[in-house]
C-alpha positions in Angstrom: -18.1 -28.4 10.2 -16.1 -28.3 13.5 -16.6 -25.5 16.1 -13.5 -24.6 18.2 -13.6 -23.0 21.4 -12.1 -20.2 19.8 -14.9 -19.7 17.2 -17.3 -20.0 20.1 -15.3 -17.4 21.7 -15.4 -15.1 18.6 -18.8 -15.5 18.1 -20.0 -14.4 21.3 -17.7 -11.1 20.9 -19.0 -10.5 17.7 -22.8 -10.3 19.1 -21.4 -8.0 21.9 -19.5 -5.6 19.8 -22.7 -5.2 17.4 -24.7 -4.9 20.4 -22.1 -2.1 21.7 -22.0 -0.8 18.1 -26.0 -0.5 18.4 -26.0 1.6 21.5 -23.3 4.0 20.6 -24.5 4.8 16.8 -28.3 4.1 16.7 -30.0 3.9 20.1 -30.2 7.0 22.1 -29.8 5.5 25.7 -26.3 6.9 26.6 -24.9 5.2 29.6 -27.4 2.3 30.1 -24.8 -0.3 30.6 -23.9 -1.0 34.2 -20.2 -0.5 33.4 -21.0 2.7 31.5 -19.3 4.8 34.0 -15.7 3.6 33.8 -15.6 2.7 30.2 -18.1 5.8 28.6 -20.0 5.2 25.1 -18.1 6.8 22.7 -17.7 6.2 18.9 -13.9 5.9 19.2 -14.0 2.8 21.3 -16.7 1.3 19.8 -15.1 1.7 16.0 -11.6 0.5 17.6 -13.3 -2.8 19.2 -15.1 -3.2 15.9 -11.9 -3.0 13.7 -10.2 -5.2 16.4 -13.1 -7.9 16.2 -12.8 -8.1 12.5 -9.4 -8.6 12.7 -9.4 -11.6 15.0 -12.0 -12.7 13.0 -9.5 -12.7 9.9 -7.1 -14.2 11.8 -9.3 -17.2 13.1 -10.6 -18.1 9.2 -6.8 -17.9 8.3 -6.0 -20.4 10.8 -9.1 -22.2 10.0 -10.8 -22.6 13.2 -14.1 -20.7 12.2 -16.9 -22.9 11.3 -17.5 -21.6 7.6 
């Protein structure tokens, strides 16, 4: 199994959208996040950078540089 820097990369994102994800559906902390107060919690952004992680994930495993 290699590991490109790209899969690194997309790893990394994909732990910080679901922990973006968390705060906006589940936890009820609203604006916690030091840079809450230029980009605001809202479910629009945080579906739309979920979506847009999934599909760089799809596009990484079809260019084979995820380690799966």
């Amino acid at each position: 199994m290699v590991l490109y820097a790209e899969g690194i990369f997309w790893y990394v994102l994909v732990l910080d959208c679901l922990y973006y994800n968390y705060n906006v559906w589940i936890s009820r902390k609203k604006g916690s996040h030091w840079l809450s107060a230029q980009f605001p919690y809202t479910k629009f952004l945080a579906l739309w950078y979920l979506v847009l992680t999934a599909w760089l994930g799809y596009l990484l495993v079809r260019m084979q540089l995820l380690g799966f």
